[in-house]
ChimeraX commands (.cxc) that place a marker at each C-alpha (Angstrom):
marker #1 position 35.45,-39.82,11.99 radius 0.5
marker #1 position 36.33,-43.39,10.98 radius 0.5
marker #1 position 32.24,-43.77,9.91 radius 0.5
marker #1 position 33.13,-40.34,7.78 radius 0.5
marker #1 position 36.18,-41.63,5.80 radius 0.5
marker #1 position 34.42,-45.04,5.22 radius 0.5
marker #1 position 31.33,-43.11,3.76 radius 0.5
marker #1 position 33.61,-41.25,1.53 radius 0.5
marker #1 position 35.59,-44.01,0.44 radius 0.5
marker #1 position 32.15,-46.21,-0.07 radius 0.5
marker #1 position 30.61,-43.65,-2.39 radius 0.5
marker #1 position 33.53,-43.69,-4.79 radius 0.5
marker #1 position 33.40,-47.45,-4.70 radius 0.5
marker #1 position 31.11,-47.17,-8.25 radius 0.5
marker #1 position 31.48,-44.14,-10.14 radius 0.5
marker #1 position 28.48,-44.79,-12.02 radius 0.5
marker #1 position 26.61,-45.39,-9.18 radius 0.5
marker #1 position 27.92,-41.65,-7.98 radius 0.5
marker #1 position 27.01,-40.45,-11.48 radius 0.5
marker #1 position 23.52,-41.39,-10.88 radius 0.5
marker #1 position 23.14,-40.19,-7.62 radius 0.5
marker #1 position 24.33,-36.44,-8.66 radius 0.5
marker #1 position 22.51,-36.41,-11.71 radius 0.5
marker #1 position 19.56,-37.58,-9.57 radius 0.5
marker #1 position 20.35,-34.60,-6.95 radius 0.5
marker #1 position 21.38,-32.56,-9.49 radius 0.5
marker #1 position 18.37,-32.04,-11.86 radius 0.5
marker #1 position 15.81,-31.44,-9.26 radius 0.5
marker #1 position 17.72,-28.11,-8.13 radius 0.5
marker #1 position 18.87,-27.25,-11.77 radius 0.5
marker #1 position 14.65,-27.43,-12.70 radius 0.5
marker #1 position 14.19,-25.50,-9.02 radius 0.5
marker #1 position 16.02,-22.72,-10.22 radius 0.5
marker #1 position 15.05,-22.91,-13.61 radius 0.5
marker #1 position 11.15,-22.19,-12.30 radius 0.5
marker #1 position 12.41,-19.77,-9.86 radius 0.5
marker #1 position 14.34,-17.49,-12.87 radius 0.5
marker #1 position 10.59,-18.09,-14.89 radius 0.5
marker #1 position 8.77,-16.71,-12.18 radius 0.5
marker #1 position 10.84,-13.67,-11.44 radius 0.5
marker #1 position 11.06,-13.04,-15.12 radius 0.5
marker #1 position 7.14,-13.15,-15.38 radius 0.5
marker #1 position 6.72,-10.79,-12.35 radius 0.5
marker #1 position 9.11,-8.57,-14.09 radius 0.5
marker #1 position 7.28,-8.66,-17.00 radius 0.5
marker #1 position 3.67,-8.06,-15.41 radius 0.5
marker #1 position 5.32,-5.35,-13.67 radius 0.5
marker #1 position 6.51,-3.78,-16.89 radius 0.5
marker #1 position 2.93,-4.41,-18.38 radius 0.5
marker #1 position 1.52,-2.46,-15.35 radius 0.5
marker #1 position 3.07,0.79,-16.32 radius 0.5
marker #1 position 3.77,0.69,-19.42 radius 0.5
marker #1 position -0.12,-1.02,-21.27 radius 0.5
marker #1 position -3.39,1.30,-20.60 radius 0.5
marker #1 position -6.86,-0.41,-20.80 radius 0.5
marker #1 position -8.57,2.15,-22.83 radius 0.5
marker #1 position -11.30,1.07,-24.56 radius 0.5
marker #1 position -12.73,2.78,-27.26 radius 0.5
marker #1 position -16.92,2.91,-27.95 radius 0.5
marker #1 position -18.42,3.46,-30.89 radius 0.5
marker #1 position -21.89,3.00,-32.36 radius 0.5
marker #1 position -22.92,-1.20,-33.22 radius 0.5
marker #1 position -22.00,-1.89,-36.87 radius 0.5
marker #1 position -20.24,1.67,-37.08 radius 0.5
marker #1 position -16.90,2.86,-37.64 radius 0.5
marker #1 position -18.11,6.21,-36.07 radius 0.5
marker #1 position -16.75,8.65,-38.65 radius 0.5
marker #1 position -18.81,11.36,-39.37 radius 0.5
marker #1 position -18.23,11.75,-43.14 radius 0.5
marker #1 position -17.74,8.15,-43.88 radius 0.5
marker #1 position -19.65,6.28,-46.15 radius 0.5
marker #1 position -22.18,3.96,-43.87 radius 0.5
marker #1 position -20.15,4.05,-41.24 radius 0.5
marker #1 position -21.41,7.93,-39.74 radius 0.5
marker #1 position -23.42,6.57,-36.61 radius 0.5
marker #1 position -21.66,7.96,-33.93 radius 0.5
marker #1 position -22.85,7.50,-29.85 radius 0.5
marker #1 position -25.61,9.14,-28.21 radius 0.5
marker #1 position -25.12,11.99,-26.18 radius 0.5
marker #1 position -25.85,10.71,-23.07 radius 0.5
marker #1 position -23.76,7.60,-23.43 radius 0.5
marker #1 position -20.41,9.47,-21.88 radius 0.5
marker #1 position -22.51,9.23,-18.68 radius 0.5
marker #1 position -23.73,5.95,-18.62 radius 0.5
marker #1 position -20.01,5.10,-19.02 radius 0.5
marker #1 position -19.03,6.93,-16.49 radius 0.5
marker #1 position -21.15,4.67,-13.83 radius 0.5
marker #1 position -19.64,1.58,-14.98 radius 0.5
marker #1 position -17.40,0.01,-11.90 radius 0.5
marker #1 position -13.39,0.30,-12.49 radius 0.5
marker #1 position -13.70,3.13,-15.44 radius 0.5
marker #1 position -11.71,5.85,-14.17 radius 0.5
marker #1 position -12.50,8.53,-16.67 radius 0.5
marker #1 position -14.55,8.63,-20.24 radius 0.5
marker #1 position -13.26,10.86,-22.96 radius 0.5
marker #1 position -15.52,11.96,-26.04 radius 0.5
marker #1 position -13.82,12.83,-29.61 radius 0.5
marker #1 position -15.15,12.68,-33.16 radius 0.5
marker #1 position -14.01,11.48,-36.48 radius 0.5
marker #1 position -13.76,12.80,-39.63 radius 0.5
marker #1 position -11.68,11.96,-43.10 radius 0.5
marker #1 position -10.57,14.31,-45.92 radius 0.5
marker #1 position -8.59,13.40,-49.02 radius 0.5
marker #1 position -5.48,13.44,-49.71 radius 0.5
marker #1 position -3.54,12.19,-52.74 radius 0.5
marker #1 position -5.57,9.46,-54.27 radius 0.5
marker #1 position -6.21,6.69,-52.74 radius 0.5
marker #1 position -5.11,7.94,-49.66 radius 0.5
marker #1 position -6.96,9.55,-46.59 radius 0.5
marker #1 position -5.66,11.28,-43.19 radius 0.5
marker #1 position -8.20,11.78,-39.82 radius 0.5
marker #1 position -9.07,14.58,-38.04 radius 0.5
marker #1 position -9.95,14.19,-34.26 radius 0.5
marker #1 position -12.01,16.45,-32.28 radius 0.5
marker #1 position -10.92,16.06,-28.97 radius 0.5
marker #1 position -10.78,17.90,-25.25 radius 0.5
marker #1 position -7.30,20.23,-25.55 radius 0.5
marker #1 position -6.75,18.32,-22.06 radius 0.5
marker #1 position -7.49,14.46,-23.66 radius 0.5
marker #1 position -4.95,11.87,-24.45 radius 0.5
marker #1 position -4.40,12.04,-28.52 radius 0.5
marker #1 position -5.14,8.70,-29.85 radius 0.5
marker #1 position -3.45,7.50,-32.53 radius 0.5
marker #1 position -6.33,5.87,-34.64 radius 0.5
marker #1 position -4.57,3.46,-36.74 radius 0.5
marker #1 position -2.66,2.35,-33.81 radius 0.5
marker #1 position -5.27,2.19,-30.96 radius 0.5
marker #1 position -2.03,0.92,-28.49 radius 0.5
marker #1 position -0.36,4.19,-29.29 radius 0.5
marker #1 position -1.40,8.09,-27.46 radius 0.5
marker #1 position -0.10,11.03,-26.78 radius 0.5
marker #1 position 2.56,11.39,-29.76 radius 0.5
marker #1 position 6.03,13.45,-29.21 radius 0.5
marker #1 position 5.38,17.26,-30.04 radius 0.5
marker #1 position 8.59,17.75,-32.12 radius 0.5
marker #1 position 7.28,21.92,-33.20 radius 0.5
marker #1 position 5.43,24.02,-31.63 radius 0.5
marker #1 position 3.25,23.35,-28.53 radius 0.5
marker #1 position 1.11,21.03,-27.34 radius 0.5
marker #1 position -2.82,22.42,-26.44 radius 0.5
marker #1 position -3.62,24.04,-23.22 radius 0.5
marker #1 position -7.23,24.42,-22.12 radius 0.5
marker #1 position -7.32,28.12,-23.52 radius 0.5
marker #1 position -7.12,26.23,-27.05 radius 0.5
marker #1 position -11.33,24.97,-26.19 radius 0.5
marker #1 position -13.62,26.57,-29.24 radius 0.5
marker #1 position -10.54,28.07,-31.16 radius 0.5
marker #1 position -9.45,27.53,-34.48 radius 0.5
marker #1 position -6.40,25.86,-33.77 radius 0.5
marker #1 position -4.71,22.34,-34.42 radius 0.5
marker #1 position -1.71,20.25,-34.41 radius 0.5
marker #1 position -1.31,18.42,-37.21 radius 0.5
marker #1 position 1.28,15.04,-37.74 radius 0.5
marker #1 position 4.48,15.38,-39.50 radius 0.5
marker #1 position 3.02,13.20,-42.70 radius 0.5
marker #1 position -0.03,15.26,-43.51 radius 0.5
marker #1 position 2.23,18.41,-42.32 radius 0.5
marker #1 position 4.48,17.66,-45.38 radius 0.5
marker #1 position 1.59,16.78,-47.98 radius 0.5
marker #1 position 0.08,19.95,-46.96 radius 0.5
marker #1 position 3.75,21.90,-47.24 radius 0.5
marker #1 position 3.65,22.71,-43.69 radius 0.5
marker #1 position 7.35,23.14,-41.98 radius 0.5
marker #1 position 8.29,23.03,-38.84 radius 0.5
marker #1 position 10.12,26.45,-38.84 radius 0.5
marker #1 position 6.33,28.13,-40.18 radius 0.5
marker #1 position 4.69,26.43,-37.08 radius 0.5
marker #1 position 6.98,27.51,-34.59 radius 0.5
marker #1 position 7.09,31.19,-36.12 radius 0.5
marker #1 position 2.85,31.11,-35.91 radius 0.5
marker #1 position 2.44,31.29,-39.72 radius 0.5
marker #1 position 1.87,27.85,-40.29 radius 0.5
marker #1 position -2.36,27.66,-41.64 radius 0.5
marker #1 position -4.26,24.10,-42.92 radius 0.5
marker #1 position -7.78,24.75,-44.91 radius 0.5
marker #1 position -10.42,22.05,-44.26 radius 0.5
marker #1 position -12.87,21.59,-46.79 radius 0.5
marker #1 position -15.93,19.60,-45.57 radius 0.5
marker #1 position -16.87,19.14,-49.11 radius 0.5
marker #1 position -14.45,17.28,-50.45 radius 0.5
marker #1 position -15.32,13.56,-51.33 radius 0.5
marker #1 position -13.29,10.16,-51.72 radius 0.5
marker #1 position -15.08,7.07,-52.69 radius 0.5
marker #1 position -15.58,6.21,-48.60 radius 0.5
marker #1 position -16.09,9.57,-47.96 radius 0.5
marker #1 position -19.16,11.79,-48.68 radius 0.5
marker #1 position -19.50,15.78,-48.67 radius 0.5
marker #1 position -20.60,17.36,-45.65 radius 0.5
marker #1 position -22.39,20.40,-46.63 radius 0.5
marker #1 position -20.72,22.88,-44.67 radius 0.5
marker #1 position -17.94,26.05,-45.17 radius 0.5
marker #1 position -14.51,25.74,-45.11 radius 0.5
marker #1 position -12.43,26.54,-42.14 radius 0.5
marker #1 position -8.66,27.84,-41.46 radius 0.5
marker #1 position -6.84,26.98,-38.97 radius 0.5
marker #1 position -3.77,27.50,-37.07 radius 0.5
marker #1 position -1.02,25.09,-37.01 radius 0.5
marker #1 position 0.21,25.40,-33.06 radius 0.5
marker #1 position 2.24,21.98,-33.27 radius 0.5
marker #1 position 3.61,19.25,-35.21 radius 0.5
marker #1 position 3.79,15.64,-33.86 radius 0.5
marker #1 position 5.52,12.45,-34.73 radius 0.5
marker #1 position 4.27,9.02,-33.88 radius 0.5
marker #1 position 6.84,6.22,-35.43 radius 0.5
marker #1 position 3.68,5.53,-37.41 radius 0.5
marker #1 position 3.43,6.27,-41.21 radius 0.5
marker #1 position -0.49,5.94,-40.79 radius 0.5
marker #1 position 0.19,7.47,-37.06 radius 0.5
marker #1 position 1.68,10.48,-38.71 radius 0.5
marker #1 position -1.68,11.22,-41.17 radius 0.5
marker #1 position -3.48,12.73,-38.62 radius 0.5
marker #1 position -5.40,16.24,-37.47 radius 0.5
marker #1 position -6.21,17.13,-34.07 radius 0.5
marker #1 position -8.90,20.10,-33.01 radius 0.5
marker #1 position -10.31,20.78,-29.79 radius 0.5
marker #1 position -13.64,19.29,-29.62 radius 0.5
marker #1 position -16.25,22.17,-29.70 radius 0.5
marker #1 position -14.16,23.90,-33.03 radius 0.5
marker #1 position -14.74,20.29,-34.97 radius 0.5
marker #1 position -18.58,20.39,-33.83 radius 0.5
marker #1 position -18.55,23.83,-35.30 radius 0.5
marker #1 position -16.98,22.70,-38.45 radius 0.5
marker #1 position -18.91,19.53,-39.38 radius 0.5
marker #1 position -21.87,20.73,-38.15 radius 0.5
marker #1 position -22.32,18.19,-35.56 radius 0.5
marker #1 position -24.39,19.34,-32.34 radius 0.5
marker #1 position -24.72,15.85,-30.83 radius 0.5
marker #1 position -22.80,12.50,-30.40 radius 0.5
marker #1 position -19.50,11.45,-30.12 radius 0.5
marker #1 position -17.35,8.47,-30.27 radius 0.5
marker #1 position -15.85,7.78,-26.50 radius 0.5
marker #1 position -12.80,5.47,-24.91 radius 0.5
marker #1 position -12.87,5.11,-21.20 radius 0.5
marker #1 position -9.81,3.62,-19.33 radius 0.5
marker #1 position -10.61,1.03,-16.28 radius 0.5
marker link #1:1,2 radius 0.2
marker link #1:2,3 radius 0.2
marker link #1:3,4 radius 0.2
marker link #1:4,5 radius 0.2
marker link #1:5,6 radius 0.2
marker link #1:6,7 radius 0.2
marker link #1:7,8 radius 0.2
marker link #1:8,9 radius 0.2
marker link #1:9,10 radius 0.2
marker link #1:10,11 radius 0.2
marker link #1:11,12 radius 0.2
marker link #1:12,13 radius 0.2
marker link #1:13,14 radius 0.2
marker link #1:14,15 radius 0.2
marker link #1:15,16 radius 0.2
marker link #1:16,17 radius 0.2
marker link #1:17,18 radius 0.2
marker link #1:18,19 radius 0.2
marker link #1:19,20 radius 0.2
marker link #1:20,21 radius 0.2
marker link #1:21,22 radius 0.2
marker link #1:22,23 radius 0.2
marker link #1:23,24 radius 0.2
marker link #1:24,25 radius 0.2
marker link #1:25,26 radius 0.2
marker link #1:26,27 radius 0.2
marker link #1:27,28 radius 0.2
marker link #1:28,29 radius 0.2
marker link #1:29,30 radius 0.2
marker link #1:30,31 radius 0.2
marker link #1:31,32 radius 0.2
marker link #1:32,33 radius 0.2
marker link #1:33,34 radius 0.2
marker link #1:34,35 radius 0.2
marker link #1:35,36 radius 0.2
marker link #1:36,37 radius 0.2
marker link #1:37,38 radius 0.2
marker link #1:38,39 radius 0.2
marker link #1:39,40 radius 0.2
marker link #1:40,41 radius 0.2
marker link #1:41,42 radius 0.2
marker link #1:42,43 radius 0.2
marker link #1:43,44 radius 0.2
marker link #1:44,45 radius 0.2
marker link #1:45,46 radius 0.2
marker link #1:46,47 radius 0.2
marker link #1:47,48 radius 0.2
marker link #1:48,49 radius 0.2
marker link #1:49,50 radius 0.2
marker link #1:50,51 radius 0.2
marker link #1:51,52 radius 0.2
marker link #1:52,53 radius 0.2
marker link #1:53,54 radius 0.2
marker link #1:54,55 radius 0.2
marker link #1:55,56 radius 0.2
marker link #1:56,57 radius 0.2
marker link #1:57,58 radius 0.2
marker link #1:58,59 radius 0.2
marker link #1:59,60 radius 0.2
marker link #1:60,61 radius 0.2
marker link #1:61,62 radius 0.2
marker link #1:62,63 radius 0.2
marker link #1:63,64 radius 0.2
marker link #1:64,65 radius 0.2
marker link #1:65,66 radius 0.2
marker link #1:66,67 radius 0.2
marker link #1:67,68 radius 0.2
marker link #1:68,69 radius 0.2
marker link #1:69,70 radius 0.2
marker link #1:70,71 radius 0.2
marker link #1:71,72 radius 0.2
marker link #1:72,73 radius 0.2
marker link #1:73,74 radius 0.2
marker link #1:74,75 radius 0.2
marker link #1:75,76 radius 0.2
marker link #1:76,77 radius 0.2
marker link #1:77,78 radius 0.2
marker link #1:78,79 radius 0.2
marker link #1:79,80 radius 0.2
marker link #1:80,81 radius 0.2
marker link #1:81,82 radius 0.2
marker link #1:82,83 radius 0.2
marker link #1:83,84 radius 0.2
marker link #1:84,85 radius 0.2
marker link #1:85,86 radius 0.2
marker link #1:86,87 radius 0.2
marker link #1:87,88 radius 0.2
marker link #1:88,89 radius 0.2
marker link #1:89,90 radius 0.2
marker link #1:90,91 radius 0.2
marker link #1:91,92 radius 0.2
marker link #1:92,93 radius 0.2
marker link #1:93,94 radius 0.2
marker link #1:94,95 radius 0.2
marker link #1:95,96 radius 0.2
marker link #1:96,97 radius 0.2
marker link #1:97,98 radius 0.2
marker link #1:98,99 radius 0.2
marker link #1:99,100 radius 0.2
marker link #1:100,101 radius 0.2
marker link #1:101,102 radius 0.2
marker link #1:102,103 radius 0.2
marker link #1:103,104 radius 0.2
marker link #1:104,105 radius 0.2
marker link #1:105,106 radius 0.2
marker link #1:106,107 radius 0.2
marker link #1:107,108 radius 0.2
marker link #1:108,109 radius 0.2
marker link #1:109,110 radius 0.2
marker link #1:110,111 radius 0.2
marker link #1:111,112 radius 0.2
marker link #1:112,113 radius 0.2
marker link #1:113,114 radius 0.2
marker link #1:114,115 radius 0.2
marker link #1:115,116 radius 0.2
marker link #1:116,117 radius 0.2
marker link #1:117,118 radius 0.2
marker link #1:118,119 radius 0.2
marker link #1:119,120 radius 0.2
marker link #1:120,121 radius 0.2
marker link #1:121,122 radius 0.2
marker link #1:122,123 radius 0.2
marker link #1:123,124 radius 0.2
marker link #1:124,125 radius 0.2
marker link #1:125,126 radius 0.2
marker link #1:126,127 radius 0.2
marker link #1:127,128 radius 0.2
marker link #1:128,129 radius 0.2
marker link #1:129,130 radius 0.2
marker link #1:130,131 radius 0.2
marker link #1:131,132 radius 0.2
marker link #1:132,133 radius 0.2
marker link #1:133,134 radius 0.2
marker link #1:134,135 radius 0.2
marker link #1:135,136 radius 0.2
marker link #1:136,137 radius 0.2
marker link #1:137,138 radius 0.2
marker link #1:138,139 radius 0.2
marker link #1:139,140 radius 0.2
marker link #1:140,141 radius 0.2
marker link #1:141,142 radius 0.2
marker link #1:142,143 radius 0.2
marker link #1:143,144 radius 0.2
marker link #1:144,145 radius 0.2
marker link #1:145,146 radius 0.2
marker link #1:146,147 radius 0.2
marker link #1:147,148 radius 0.2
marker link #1:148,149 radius 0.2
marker link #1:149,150 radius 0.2
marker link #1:150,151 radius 0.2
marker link #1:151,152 radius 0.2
marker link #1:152,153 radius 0.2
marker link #1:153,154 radius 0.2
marker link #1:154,155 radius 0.2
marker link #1:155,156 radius 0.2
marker link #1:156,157 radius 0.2
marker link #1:157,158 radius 0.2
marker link #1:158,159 radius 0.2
marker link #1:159,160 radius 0.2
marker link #1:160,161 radius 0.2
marker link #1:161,162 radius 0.2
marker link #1:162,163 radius 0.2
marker link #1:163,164 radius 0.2
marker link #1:164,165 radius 0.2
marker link #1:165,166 radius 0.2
marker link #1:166,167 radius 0.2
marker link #1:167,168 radius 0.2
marker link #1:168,169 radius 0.2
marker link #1:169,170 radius 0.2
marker link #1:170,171 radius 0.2
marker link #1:171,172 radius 0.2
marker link #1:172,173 radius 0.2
marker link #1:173,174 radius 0.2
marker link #1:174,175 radius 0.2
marker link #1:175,176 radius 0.2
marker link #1:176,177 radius 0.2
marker link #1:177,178 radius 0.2
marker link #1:178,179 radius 0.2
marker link #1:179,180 radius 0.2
marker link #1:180,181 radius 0.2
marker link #1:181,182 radius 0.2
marker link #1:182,183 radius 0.2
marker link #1:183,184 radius 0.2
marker link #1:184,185 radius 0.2
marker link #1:185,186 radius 0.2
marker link #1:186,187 radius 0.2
marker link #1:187,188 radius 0.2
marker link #1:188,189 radius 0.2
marker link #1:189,190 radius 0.2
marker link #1:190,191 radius 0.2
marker link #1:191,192 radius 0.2
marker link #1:192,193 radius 0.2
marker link #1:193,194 radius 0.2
marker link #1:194,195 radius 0.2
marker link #1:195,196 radius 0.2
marker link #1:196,197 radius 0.2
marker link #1:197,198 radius 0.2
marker link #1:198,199 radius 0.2
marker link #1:199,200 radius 0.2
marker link #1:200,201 radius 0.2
marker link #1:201,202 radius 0.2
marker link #1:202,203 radius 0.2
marker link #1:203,204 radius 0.2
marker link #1:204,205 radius 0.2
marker link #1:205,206 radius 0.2
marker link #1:206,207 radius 0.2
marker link #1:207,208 radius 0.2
marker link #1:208,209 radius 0.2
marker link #1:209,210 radius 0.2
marker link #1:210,211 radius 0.2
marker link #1:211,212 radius 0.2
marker link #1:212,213 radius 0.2
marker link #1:213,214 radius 0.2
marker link #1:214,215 radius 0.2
marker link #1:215,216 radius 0.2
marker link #1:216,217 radius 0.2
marker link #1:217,218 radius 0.2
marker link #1:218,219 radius 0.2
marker link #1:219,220 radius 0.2
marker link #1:220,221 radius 0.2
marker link #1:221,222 radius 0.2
marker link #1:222,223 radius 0.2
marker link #1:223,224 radius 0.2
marker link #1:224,225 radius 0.2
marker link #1:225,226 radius 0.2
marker link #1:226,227 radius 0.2
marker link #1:227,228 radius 0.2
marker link #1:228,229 radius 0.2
marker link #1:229,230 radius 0.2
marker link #1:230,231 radius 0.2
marker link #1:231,232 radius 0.2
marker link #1:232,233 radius 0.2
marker link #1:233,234 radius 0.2
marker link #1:234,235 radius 0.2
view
């Protein structure tokens, strides 16, 4: 006990010398935690990165854009690319889709996307972004393969005058016209088409929102396109 109380007494002997000491004591805890709150914060992070980024990559032809109708830029993939893909290690699935542009008001342009009714809808000007909120109508179901149906985003839905209350009533119709040009765009030599509006979607994207999608097969049979596709594949 006596050893105790002289210890005590001796360390407050100098209380710059006890200064020292804690602030020597001190800052290699204070940095401890500080490391420990970093790594728990990263794990947290990776964690959130996990669920919440995809690794989709998207394929399309060297030099190429991929876009049917666009100006030098219409090579798309060969058809038997979706299965040479498909054998590469860690790819889970491969998805074909197609691209085309039409007009709208000058200068401007909005996509259509052939894709499977069952694929994830890609947002192309925001290649992060899939799978927008369907805010009339439905969403496609696998009965929607070959038909003349589409659901179109909430921008081009009010260039084109489409409402929401037209879609959800099943009067809502959108005319494509293959032949019409834009200075990246060139005429595709084919008929127009009608189609049902089933849904509207919206992205938080202006761009996001200028967008068509058609099951796969019905945009073959519009553009005329037999073979190819563009492709993502997530690993």
């Amino acid at each position: 006990m006596g050893m105790i109380l002289l210890g005590l007494r001796n360390l407050f002997r100098s209380k710059v010398r006890l200064a020292v000491v804690v602030v020597l004591i001190a800052v290699p805890f204070f940095l401890l935690l500080i490391m420990q709150a970093i790594g728990d914060a990263i794990q947290s992070q990776t964690e959130v990165l996990k669920r919440d980024v995809n690794t989709l990559l998207q394929l399309r032809a060297r030099g190429s854009m991929g876009h049917i109708n666009m100006v030098g830029q219409d090579r798309i993939l060969p058809q038997d690319t979706l299965q040479k893909v498909k054998q590469i290690e860690h790819v889970v699935h491969a998805e074909p889709y197609l691209l085309a542009m039409a007009p709208i008001t000058e200068p401007n342009f909005v996509m259509h996307v052939g894709l499977q009714p069952s694929a994830e809808k890609r947002l192309e000007s925001h290649g992060e972004a899939g799978n927008p909120r369907i805010i009339a109508g439905r969403d496609f179901t696998p009965d929607d393969a070959g038909k003349d149906v589409a659901i179109i985003g909430q921008g081009y839905a009010k260039w084109a005058g489409i409402t929401a209350d037209a879609i959800e009533k099943g009067r809502a119709t959108l005319v494509l016209d293959p032949t019409r040009t834009h200075p990246v765009i060139f005429a595709v030599d084919r008929p127009k088409r009608t189609l049902n509006i089933i849904g509207m979607y919206a992205s938080g994207y202006v761009f996001g929102d200028l967008q068509l999608f058609i099951p796969l097969d019905t945009f073959r049979n519009i553009y005329g396109v037999n073979q190819g596709f563009r492709g993502s594949l997530s690993e």
